[in-house]
C-alpha positions as CSV (number, residue, x, y, z in Angstrom):
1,X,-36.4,15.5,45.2
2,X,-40.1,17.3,44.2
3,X,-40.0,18.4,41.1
4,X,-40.0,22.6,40.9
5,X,-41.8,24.3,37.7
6,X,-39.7,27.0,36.6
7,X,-40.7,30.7,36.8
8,X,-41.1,31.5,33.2
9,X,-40.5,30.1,30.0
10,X,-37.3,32.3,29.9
11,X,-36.1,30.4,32.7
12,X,-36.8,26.8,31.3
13,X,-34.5,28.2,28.2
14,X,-32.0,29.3,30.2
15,X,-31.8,26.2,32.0
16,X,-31.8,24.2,29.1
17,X,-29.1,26.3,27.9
18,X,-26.6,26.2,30.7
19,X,-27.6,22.3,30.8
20,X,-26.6,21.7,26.9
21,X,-23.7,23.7,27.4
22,X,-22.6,21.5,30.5
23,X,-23.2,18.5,28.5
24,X,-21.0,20.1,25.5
25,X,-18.2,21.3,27.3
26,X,-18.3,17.8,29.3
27,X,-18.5,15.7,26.3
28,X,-15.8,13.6,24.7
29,X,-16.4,14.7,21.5
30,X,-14.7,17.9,20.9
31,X,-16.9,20.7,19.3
32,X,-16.5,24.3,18.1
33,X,-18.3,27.0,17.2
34,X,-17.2,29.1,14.3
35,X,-18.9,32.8,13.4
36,X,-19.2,33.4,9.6
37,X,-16.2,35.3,9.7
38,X,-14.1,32.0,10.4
39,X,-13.2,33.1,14.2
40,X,-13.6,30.9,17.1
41,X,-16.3,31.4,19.4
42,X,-16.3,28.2,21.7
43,X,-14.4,25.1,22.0
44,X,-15.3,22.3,24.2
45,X,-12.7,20.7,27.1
46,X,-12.4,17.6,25.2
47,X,-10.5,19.6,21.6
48,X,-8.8,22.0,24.1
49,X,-7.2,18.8,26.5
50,X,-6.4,16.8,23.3
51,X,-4.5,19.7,21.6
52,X,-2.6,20.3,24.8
53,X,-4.1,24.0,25.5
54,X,-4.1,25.2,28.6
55,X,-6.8,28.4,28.4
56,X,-8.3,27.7,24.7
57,X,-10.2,30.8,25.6
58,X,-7.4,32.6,24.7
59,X,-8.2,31.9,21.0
60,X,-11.6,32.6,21.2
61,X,-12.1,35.8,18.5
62,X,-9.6,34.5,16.4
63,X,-9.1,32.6,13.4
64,X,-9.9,29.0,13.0
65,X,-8.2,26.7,12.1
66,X,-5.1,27.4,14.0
67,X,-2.0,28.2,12.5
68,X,-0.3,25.6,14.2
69,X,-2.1,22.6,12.0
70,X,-0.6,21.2,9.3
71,X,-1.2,23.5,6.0
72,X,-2.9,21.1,4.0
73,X,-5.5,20.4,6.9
74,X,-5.7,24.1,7.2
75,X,-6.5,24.9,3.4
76,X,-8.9,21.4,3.6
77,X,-10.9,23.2,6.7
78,X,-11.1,26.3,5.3
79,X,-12.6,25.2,2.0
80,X,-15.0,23.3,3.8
81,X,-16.2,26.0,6.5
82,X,-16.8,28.1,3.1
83,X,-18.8,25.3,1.6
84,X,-20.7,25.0,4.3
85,X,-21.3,28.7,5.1
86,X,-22.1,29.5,1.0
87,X,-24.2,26.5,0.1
88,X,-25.9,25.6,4.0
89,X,-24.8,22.1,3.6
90,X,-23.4,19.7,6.2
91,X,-19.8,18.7,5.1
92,X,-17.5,16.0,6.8
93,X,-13.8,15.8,6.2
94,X,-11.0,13.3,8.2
95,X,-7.9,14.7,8.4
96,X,-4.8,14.5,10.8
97,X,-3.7,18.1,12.8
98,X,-1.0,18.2,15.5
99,X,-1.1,19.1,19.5
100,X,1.1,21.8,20.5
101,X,3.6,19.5,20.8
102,X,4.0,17.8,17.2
103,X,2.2,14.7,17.5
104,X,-0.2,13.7,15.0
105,X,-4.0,13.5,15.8
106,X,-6.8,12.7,13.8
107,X,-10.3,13.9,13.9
108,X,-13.5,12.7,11.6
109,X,-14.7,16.4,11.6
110,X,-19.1,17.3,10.4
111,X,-19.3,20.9,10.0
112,X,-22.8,22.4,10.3
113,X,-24.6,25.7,9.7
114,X,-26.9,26.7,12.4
115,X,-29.6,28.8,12.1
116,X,-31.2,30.1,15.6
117,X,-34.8,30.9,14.5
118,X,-34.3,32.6,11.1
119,X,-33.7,31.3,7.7
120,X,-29.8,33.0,7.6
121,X,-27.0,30.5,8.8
122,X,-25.5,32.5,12.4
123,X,-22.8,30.3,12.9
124,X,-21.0,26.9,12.1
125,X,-21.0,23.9,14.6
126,X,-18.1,21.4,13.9
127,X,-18.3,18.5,16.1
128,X,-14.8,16.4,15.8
129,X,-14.2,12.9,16.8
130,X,-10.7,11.4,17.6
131,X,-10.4,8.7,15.0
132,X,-6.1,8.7,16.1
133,X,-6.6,5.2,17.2
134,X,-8.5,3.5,14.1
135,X,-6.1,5.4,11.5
136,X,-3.0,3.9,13.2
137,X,-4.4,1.0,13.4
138,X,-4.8,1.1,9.7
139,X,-1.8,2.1,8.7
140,X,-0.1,-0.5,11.0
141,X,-2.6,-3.1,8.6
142,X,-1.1,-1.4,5.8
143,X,2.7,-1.7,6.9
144,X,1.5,-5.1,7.7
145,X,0.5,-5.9,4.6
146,X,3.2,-4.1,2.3
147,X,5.9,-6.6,4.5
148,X,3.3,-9.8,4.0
149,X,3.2,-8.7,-0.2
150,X,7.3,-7.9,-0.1
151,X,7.5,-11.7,1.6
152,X,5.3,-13.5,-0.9
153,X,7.1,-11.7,-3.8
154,X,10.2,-13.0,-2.3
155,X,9.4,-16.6,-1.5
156,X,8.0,-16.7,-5.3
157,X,10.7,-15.3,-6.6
158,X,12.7,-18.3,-4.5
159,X,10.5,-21.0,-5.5
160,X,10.9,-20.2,-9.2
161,X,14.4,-19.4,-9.0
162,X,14.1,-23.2,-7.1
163,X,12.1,-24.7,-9.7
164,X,14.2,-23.4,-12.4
165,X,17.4,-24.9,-10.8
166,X,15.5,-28.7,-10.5
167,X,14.7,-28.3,-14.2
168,X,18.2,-27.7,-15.1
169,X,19.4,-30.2,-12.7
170,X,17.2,-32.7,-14.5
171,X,18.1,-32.2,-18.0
172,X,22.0,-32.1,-16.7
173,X,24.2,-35.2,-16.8
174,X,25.7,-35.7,-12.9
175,X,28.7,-36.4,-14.3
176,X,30.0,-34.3,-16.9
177,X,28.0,-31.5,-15.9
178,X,26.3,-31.7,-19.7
179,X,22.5,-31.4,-21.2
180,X,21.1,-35.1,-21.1
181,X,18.9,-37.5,-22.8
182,X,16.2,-35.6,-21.3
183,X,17.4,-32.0,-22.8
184,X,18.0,-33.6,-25.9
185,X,14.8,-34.9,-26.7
186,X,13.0,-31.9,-25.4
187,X,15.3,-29.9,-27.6
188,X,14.7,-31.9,-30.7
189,X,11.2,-32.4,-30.1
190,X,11.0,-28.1,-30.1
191,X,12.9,-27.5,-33.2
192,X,10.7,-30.1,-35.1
193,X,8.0,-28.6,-33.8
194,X,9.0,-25.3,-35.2
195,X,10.3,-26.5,-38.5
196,X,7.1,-27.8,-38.9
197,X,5.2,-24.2,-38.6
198,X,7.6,-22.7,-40.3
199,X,7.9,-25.4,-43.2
200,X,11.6,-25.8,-43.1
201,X,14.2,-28.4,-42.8
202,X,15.9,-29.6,-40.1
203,X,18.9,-31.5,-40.1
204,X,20.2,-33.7,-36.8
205,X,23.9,-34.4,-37.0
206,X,25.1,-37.0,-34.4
207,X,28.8,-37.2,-33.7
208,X,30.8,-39.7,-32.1
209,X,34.3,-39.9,-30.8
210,X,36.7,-42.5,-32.4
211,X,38.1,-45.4,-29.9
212,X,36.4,-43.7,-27.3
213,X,36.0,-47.3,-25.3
214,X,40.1,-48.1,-25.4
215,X,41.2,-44.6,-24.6
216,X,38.6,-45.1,-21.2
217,X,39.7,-48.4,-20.1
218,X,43.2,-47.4,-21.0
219,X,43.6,-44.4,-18.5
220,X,40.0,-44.7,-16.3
221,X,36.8,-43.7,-15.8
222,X,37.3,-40.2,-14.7
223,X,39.6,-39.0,-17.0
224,X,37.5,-40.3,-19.6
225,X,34.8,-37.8,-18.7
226,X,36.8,-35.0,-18.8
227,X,38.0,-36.0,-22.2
228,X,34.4,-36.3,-23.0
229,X,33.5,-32.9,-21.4
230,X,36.1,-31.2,-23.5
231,X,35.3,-32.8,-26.9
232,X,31.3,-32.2,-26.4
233,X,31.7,-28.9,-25.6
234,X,32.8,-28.7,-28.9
235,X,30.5,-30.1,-30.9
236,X,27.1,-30.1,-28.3
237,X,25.2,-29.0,-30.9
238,X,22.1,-29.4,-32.9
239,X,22.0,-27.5,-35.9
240,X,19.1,-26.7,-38.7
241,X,19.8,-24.5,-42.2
242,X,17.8,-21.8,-42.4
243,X,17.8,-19.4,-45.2
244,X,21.4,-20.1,-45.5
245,X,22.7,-20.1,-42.0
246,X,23.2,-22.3,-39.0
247,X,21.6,-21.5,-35.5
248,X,22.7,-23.6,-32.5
249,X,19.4,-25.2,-30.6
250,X,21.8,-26.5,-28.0
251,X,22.6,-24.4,-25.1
């Protein structure tokens, strides 16, 4: 195809024009355009398809944002198209609106003053990209994690409750279901310890039960425990004076 110069320079524009506009309105990035009164002058297909309007153009002279966003993305646009208008700064904001049929959309949104050959801002330009994917995708991450963190929590909680159960299983006698050797020396060796620091006595009293053997061979192995059982129970304690009383070291 030969290439054809245009006319006039005011053609060239115009055809540049109509050819940006094309590529706008065909784009998958929706843009607006936004007078400095806040109204909406243009939308492209792409905003318009992904809010679910039929004729956007219907909106066009009115107010942006529309009223059926989401209030706190509506007071978080409007701040921002003020910023921008007042100060001539770019501004970028993500935040989630709704189609005209409730579901939730968001859109990584640069809002820009545009000046058309003069040093006074004649409109605002916001170019929005669909970020709906990513931020579920996040926040499916985020559930993610939360019910990874809740699991962990819960098996730690588990394995101490588990650890604490084998330590108490191993300073417990199997038979009569009472603190061990083990306990006992642990025990001792603690309240020594702390005698020591605090520079007190301590007194171990040992007690033992009288013809223990004969009553055991007499009526049997089992019901000797339980007479053991019942008589330590009683007396299963360690105890140290201090300042005039007794405190069991025991338990």
């Amino acid at each position: 195809m030969p290439f054809t110069k245009f006319r006039t320079k005011e053609d060239q524009l115009r055809f540049s024009e109509e050819q940006s506009h094309v590529w706008i309105d065909h784009s998958p990035v929706c843009t607006k355009i936004i007078d400095l009164d806040f109204n909406l002058q243009f939308m492209s297909s792409a905003g318009a398809k992904a809010l679910g309007m039929r004729d956007v153009t219907e909106c066009y002279g009115k107010p942006y944002p529309f009223n059926f966003y989401p209030q706190s993305f509506r007071e978080e646009m409007s701040e921002n198209l003020r910023k921008a208008r007042d100060t001539g700064k770019v501004i970028e904001q993500e935040a989630a609106v709704v189609d005209l049929d409730g579901n939730e959309l968001w859109f990584h949104s640069t809002i820009s003053p545009v000046s058309e050959g003069s040093n006074q801002i004649d409109y605002l330009m916001i170019v929005s990209i669909d970020t709906t994917a990513q931020n579920k995708a996040r926040e499916e991450l985020e559930l993610l994690n939360d019910k990874l963190e809740a699991e962990v929590y819960k098996r730690t909680l588990e394995l101490e409750n588990a650890n604490k159960q084998l330590h108490l299983l191993s300073e417990t006698d199997f038979l009569t279901k009472l603190p061990n050797r083990l306990a006992f020396d642990r025990r001792l060796s603690e309240n020594i310890a702390m005698a020591k620091r605090s520079k007190q006595p301590i007194t171990l009293l040992m007690l033992d039960i009288d013809h223990f053997k004969k009553y055991n061979d007499k009526f049997g192995h089992n019901t000797g425990d339980i007479v053991l059982q019942k008589n330590s129970r009683n007396y299963r304690q360690l105890i140290t004076k201090k300042n005039g009383s007794y405190r069991q070291i025991w338990r």
